[in-house]
PAZAKOL-894698 format. One record per residue: residue in one letter; z, x, y of N, C-alpha, C, O in turn. Coordinates in steps of 0.001 Angstrom, whole numbers, plus 500000, padded with zeros to 6 digits. Layout:
<sites>
AZXYZXYZXYZXY...
</sites>
This chain:
<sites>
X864645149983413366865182151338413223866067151407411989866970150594411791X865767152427411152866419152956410077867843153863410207867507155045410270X869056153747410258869904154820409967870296154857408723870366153818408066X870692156369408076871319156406407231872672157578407481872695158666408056X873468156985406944875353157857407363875806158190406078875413157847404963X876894159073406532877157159432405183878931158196405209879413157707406232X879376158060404054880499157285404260881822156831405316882138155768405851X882341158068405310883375158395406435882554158155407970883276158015408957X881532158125408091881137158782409350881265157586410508880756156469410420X882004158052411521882742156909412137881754156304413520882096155426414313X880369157126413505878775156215414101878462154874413085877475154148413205X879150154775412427879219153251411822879574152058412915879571150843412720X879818152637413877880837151419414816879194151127416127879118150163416889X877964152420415992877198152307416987875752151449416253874836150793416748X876120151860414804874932150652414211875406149556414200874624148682414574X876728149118413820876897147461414347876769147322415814876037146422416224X877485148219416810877230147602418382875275146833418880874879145832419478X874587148060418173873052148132418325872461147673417607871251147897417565X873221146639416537872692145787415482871144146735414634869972146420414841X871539147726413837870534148500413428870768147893411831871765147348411358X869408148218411179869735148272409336870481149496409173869970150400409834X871290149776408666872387150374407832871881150871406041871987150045405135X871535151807405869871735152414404739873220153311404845873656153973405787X873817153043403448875033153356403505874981155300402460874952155223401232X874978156312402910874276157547401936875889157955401630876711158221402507X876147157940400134877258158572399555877104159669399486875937160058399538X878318160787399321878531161978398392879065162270397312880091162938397177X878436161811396505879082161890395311879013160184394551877996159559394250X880177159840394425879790158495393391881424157759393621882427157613392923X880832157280395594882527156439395868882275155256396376882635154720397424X881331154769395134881366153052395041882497152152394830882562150957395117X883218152761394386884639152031394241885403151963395246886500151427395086X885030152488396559885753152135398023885275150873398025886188150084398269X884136150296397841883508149732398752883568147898397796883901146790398216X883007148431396243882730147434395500883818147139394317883974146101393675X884568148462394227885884147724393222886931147769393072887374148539393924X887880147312392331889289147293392949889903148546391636889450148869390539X891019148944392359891605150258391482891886150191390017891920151115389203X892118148675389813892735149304388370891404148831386944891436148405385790X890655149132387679889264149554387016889405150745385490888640151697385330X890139150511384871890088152043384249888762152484383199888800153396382372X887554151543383486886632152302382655886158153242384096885778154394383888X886186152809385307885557153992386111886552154251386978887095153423387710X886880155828386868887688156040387966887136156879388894886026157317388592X887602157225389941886979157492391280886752159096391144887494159854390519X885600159451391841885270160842391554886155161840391689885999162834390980X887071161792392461888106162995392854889388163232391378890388163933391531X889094162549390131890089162032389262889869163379388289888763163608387799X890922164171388076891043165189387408890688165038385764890133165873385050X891279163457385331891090163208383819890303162425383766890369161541384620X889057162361382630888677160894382380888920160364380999889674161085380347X888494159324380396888376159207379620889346158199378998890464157959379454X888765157586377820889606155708377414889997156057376171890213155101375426X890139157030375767890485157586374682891812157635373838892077157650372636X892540157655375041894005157917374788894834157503375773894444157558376939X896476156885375362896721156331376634897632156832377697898184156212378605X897674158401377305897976159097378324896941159704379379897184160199380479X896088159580378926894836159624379844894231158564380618893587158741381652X894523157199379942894312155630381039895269155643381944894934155146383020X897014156290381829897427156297382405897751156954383324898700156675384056X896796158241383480896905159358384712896077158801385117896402158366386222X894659158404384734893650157150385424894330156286386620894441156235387845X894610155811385727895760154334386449895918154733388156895326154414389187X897409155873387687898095156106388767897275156883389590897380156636390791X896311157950389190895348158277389781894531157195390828894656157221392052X894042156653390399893344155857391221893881154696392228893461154153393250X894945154611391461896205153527392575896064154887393870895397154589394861X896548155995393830896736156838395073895739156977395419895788156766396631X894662157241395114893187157449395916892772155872396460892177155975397533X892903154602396073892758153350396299893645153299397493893014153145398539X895133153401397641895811153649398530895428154387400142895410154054401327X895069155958399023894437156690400763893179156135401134893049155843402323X892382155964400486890860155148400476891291153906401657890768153863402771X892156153096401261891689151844401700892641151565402876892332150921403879X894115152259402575895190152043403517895273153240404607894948152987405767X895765154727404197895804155508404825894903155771406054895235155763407239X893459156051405403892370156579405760892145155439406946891971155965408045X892109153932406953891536152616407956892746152513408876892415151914409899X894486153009408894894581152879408803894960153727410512895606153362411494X893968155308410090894278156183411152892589156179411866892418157006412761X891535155396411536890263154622412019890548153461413359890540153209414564X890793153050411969891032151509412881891663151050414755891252150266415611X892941152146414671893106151864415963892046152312417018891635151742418028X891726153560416438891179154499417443889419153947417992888739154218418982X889224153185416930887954152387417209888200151224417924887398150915418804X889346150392417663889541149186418750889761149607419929889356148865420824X890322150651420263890710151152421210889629151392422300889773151067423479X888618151950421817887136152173422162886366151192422666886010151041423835X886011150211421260885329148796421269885933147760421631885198146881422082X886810147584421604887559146246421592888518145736419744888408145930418533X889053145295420365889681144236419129889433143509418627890126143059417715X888208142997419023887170142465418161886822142793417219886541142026416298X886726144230417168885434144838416039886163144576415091887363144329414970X884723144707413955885333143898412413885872144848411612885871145950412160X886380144835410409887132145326409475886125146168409128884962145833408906X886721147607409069885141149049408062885093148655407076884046148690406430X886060148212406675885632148081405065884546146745404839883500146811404194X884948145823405369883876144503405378882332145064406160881205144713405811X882587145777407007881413146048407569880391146910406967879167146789406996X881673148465406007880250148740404963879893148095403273879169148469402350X880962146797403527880275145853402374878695145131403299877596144640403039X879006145265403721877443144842404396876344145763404553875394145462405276X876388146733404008875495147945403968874190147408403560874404146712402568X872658147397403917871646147139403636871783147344401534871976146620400557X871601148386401757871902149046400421872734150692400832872962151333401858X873025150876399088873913152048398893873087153321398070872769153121396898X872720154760398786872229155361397967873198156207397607874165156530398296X872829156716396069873831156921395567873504158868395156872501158840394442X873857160078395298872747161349395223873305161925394099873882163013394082X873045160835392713872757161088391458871889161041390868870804160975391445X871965161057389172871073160298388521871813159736387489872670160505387054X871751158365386816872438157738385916872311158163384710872916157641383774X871224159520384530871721160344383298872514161314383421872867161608382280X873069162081384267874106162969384452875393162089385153875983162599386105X875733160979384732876615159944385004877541159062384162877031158662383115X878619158733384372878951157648382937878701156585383368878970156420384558X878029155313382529877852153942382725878899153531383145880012153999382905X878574152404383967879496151789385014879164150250384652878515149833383694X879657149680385464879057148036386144879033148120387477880127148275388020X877815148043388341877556148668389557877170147448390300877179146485389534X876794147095391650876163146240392316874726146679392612874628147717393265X873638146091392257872561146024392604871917146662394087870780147125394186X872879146574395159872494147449396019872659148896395935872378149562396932X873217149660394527873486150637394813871835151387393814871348150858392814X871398152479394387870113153126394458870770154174394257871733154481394959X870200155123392921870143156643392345869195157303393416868454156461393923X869096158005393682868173158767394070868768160654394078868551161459394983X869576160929392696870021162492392309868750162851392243867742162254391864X869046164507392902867014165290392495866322165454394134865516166331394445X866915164271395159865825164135396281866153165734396995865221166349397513X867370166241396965867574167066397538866381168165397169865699168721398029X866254168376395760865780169476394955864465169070395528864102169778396468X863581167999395152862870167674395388862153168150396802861038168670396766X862724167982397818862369168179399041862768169451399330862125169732400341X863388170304399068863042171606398848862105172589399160861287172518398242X861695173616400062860684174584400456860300174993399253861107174928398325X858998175489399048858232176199397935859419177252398460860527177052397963X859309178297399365859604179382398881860947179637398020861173180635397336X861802178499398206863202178332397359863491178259396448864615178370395960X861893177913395709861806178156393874861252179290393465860973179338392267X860971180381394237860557181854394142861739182739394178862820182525394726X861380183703393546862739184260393345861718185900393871860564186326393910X863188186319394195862802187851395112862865188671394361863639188470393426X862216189780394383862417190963393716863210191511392987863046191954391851X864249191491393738865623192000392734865864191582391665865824192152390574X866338189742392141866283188758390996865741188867390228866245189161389143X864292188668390411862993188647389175863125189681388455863123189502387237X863268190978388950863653192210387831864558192137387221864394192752386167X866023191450387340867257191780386651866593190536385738866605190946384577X866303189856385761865886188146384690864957188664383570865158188596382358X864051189120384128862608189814383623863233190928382326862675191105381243X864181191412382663864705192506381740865718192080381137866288192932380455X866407190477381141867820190276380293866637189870379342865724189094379624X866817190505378230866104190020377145866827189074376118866286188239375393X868400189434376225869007188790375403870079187547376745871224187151376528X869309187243377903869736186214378557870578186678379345870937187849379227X871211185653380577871464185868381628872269184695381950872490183595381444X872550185216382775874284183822383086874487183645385052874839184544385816X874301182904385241874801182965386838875728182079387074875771180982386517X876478182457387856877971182362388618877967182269389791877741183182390586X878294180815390108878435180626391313879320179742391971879379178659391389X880226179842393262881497178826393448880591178080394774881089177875395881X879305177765394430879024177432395877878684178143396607878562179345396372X878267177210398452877994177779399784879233177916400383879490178760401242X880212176874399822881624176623400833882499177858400405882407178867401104X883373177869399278883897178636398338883946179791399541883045180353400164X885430179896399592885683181782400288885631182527399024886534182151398276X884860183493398494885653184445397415886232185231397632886921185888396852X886035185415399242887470186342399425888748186464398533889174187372397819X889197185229398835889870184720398288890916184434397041892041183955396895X889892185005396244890247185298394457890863186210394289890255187098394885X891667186594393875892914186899393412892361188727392908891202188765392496X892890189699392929892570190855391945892671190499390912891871190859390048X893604189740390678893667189939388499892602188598388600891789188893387724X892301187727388984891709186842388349889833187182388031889086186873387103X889628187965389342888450189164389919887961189933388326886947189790387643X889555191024388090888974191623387205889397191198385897889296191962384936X890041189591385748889639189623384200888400189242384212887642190044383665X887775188025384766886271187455384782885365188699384537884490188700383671X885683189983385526884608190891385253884842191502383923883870191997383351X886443191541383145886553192388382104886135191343380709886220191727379542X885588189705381215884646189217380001883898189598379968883574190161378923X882982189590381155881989189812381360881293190854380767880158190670380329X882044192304380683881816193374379882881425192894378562880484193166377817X882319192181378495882434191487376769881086191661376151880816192303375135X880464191138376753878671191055376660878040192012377539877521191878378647X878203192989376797876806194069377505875358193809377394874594194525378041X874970193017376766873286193253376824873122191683377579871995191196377494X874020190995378197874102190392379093874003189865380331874967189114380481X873162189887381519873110190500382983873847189271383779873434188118383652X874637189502384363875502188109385029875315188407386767875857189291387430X874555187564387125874525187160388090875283186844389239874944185667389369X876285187123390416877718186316390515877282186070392101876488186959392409X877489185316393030877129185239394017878964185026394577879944184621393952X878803185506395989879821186465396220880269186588397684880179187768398023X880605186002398426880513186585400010880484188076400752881481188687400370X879974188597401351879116189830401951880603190489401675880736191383400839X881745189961402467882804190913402641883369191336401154883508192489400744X883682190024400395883702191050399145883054191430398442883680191679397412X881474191782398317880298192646398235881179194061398585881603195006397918X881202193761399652881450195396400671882935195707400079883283196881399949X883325195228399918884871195450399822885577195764398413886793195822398232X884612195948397491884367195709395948883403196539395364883205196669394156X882829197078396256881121198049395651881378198660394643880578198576393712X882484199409394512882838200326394026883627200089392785883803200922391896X884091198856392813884450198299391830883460197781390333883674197816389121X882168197254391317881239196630390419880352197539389814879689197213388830X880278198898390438879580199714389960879922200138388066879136200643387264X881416199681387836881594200093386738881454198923385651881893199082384512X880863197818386027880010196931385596878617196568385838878151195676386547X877931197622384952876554197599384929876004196522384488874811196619384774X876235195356383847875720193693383370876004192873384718875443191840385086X876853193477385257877431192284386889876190192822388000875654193899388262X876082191412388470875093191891389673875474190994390790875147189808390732X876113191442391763876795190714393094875679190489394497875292191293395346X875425189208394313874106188656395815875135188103396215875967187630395440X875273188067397897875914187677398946874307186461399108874678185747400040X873121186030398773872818184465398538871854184629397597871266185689397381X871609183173396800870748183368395677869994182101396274870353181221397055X868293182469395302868059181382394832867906180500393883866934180347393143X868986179866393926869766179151392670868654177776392282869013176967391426X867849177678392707867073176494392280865944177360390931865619177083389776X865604178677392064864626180007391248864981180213389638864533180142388493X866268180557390545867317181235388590867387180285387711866945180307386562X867846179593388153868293178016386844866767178328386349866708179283385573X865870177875386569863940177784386454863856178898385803862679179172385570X864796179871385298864128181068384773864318180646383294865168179866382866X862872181652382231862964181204380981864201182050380295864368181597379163X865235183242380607865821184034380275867439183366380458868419183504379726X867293182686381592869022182246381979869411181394380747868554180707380191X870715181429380306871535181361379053871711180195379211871266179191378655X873159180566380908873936179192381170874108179700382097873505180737382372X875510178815383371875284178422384653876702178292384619877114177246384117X877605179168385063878973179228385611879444178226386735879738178952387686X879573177429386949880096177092388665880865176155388505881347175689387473X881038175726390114882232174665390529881767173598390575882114172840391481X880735173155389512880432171999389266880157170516390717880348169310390560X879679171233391986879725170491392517877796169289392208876866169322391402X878130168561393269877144167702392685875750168131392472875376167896391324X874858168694393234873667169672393693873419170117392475872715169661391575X874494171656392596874616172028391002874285171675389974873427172211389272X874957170658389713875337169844388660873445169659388018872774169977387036X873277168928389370871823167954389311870573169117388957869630169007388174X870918170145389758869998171137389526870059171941388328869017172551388089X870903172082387603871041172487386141870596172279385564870045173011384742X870560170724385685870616169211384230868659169574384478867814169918383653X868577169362385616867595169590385853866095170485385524864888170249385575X867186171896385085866280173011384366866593173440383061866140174345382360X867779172290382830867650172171381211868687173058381153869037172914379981X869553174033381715870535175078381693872047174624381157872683174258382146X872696174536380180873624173923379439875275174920381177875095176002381736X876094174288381330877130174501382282878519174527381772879190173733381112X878778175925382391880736176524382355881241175847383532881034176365384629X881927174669383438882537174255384763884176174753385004885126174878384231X883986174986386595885060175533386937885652174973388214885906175552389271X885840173476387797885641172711389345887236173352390268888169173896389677X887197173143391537887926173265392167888807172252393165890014172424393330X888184171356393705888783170350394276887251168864394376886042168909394149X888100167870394777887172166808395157886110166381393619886578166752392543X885002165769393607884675165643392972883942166425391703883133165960390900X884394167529391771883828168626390822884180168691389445883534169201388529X886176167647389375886633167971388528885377166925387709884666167355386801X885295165368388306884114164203387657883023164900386999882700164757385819X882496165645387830881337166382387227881812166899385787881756166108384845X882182167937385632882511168693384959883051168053384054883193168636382979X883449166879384165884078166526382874882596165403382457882335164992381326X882006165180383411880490164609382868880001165417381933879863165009380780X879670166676382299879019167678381899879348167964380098878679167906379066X880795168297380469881628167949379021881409167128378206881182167442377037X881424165850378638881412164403377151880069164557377352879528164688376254X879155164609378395877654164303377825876995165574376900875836165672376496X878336166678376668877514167736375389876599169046376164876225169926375388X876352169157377150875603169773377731876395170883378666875768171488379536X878065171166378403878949172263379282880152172216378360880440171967377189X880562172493379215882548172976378384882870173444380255882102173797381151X884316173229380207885574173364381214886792174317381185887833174212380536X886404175259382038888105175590382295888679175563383844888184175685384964X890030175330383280890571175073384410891031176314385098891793177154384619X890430176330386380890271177629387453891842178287386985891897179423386513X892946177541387152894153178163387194894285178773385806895189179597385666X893614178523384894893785179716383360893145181152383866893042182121383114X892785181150385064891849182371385236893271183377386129893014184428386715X894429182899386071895374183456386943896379183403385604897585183632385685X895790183114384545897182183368383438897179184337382583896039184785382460X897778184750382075898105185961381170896681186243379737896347187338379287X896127184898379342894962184799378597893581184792379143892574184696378441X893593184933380832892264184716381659891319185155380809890806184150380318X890771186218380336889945187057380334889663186869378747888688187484378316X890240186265378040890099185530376670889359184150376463888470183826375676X889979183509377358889629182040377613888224181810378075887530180834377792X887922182737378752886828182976379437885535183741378807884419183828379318X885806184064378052885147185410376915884305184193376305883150183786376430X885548183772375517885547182953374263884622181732374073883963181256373149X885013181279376084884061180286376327882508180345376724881791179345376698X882057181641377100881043182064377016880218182281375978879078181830375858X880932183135375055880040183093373561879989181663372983879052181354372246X881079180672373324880742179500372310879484178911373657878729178207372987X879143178889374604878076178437375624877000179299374556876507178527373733X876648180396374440875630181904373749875346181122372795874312180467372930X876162180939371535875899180356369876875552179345369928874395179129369567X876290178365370346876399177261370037874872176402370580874998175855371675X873480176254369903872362175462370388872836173951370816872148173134371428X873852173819370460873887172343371037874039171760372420874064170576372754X874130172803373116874783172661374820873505172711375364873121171854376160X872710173782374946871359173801375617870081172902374970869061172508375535X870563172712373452869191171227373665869962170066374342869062169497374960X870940169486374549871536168725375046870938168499376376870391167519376881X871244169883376867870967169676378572869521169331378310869061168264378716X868680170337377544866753169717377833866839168524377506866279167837378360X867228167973376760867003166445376356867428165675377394866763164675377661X868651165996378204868584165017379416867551165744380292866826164977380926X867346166945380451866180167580381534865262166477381113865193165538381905X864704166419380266863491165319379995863450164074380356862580163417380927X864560163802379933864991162481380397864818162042382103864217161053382524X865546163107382934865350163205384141863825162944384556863138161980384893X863677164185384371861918163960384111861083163146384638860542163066385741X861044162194383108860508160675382879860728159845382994860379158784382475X861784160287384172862418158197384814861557158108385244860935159069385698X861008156441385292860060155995386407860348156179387385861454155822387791X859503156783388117859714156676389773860504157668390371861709157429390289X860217158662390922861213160306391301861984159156392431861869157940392590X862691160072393002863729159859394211863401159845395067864264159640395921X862333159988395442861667160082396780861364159086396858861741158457397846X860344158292395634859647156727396069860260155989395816859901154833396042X861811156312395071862719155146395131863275155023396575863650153983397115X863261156255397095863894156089398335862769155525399415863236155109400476X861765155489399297860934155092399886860930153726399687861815153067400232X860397153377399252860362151786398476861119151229399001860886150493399960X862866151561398219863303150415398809863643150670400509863595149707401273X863941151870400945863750151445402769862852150801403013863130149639403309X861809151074403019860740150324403246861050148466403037860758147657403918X861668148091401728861846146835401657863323146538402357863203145445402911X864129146845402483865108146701403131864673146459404736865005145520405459X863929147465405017863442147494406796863000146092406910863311145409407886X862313145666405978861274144535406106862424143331406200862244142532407120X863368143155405506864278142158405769865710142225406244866331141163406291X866225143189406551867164143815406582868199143341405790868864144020405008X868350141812406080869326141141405507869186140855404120868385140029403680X870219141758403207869971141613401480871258140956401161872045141417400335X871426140025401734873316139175401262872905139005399696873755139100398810X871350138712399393871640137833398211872337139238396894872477139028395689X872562140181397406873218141506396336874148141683396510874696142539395815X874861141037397477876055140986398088876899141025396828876284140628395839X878096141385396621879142141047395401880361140561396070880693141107397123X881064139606395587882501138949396281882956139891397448882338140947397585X883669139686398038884171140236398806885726140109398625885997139180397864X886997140879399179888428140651398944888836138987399709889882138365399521X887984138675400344888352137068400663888197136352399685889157135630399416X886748136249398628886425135546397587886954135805396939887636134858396546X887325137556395945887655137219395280888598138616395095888296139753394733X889831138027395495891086139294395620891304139742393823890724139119392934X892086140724393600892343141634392863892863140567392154891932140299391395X893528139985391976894308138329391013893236138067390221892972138406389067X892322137019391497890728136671390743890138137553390058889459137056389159X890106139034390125888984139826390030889408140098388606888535139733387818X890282140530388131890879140417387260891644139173386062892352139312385064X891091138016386750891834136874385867893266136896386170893824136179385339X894001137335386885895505137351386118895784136495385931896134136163384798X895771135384387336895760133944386687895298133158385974895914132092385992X894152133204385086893392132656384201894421133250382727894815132561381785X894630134637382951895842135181381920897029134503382054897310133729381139X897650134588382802898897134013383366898947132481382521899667132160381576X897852131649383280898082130355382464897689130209381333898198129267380725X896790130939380697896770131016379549898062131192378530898427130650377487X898604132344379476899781132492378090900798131279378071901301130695377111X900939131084379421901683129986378951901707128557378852902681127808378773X900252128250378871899782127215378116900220127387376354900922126646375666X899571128536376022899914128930374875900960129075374378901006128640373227X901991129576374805903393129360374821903974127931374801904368127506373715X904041127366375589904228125972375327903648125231374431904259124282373939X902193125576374016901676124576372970902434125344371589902561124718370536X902782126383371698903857127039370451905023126257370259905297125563369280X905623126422371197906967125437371684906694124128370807906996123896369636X906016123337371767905749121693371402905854121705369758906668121201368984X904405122683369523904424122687367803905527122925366862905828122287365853X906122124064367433907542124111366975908599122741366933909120122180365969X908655122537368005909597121659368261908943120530367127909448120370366016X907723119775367612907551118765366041907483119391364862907854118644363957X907202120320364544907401120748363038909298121026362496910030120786361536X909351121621363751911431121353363367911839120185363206912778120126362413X911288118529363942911766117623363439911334117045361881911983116455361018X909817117543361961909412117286360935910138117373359221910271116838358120X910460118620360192911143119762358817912758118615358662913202117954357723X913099118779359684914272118186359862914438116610358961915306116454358103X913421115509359357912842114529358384912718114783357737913022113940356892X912292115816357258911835115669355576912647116413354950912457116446353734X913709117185355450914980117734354760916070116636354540916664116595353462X916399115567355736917081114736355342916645113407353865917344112928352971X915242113227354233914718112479352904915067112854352161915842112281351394X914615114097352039915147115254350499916194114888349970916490114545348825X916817115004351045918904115308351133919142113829350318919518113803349147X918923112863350946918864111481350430918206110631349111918505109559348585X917024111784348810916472111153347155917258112117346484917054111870345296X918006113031346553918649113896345735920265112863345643920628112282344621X920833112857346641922066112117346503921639110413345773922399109662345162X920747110287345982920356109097345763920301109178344046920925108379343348X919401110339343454919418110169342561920450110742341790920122110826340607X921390111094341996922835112389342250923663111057341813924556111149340970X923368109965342346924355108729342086924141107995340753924884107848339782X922361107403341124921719107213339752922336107187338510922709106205337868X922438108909338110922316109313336947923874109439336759924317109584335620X924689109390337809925961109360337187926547107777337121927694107661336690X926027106890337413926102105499336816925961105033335367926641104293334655X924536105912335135923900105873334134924668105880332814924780105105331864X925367107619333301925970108396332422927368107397332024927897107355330913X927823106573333322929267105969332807928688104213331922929451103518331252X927788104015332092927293102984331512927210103310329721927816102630328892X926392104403329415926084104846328475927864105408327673928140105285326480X928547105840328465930335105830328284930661105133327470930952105393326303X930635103493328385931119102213328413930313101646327170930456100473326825
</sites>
């Protein structure tokens, strides 16, 4: 028998009781619970607002960043688990964290081109796309309405979206109508915005005086991206999104909001294919500028949208879609369950000290240090010898010549 869980999910305790294979299914990209230790700063953990090695005020929001998520990750979080499962099972049961280092394998619901290079463990499996992939035909059809407002942006089309989760209730009046008063910005524009029913209803009357805005309470966002007219792709950068964009080649305005959206979005960013603002400029005195501004440079600028096709392609033409990777290797995993040999150290083998050298640093320096020392120290006597010689053929000859001189007197 096959299970697959998502991380947190605390039926982890009924596949060890029932000795089942274990696929371990992430959200997002939180291999670093499992396989590395925090002060990692080429990868930091998806929920990390900054990235980047660039500068060292940015390694160092990294840093401390990831010390607190390493913290709730490993201490907090096991910390309010742990009892409540011994309590259940016994006191026996083993450590979560050791137990999902034992994960058959790790799938991971990316793709390592909409990703930054890492150093990963071999059990961990891409499979970004399966979602899309498996997907109903009718979900890449687009309805009537849609198809007419797309069909007629001649000069392109933009959709906006905060998600399924996202209340938009929620949003603020001024933040509401600066977004809509960019939006004007571009009249021959048709913007798309998906919207919850109540503020549909609660707003009609509002949107009416934005004839380019078009408010769906649900889209089909797999349809639209797929259209040849859409520009670019507004959202909260969550992962799906993300994948489904990259996917139709659609260059992305990220507007992450919490959890891993900010990662995305700043993916989206260095890989050339989006630009970022931060939701809270949409509540400041420049909202409706910032937002303008960043739209037309998404419009002009060709580089965001061959960017994205060039990874669309890329996507593409990986060997092997997500499906038969995911196939495959269950399939080989089922067959043996036991994959230790991908195993990577564990915190018994090899704690954060080891993992890092410190001690290999540690004695280094002061091996090095001391062999400074030593050298010092014989070259000071050295010096010291051979200053007194000095000292001594000088007086020596200091005497010499004043003998000389009284001889030659005499």
């Amino acid at each position: 028998m096959i299970i697959v869980l998502q991380l947190f999910s605390t039926k982890l305790v009924y596949v060890y009781r029932l000795q089942l294979t274990l696929f371990n299914y992430f959200i997002g990209l939180l291999e670093n619970m499992i396989f590395q230790h925090f002060l990692a700063t080429y990868q930091v953990y998806n929920f990390a607002p900054r990235l980047g090695l660039e500068s060292f005020s940015n390694r160092l929001i990294n840093f401390y960043n990831d010390f607190y998520e390493w913290i709730w990750m490993h201490d907090h979080f096991k910390r309010l688990q742990d009892p409540i499962i011994r309590a259940e099972f016994g006191e026996d049961f083993p450590d979560l964290n050791e137990l999902l280092k034992k994960s058959s394998l790790v799938f991971i619901n990316t793709n390592p081109f909409i990703d930054f290079p890492r150093p990963i463990s071999n059990k961990i499996v891409y499979i970004g796309g399966l979602v899309q992939d498996s997907a109903p035909p009718d979900s890449k059809i687009l309805d009537k309405r849609t198809k007419n407002i797309l069909d007629e942006a001649k000069e392109g089309a933009i959709l906006f979206s905060f998600g399924s989760i996202t209340d938009t209730t929620k949003i603020t009046n001024y933040m509401r109508n600066s977004i809509l008063n960019a939006f004007k910005r571009f009249p021959n524009v048709h913007f798309i915005w998906k919207l919850d029913k109540e503020t549909i209803k609660n707003q009609s009357e509002l949107f009416k005086s934005f004839p380019n805005v078009h408010a769906f309470e649900w889209i089909r966002q797999t349809a639209i991206l797929a259209h040849p007219n859409l520009r670019a792709f507004i959202s909260h950068c969550g992962q799906n999104s993300l994948t489904e964009s990259v996917t139709a080649g659609v260059p992305v305005i990220g507007l992450p909001l919490f959890a891993d959206q900010f990662y995305n979005a700043d993916v989206a960013q260095k890989l050339g294919f989006g630009l970022q603002i931060d939701v809270n400029d949409l509540n400041g005195p420049n909202a409706e500028s910032i937002l303008a501004e960043t739209i037309e440079k998404i419009l002009t600028d060709p580089s965001f949208r061959q960017k994205a096709q060039i990874i669309a392609k890329k996507v593409k033409l990986t060997p092997f879609n997500p499906k038969e990777r995911l196939v495959k290797w269950v399939e080989f995993a089922a067959e043996f369950s036991d994959l230790s040999e991908l195993d990577l150290p564990g915190a018994k083998e090899m704690n954060w000290v080891v993992y890092y050298s410190i001690d290999v640093i540690l004695f280094s320096t002061v091996f090095v240090f001391i062999l400074f020392w030593v050298v010092w120290k014989v070259l000071k006597r050295i010096l010291v010898g051979l200053t007194s010689i000095l000292y001594y053929c000088c007086l020596t000859f200091s005497k010499n010549s004043k003998l000389e001189e009284r001889r030659k007197q005499e």
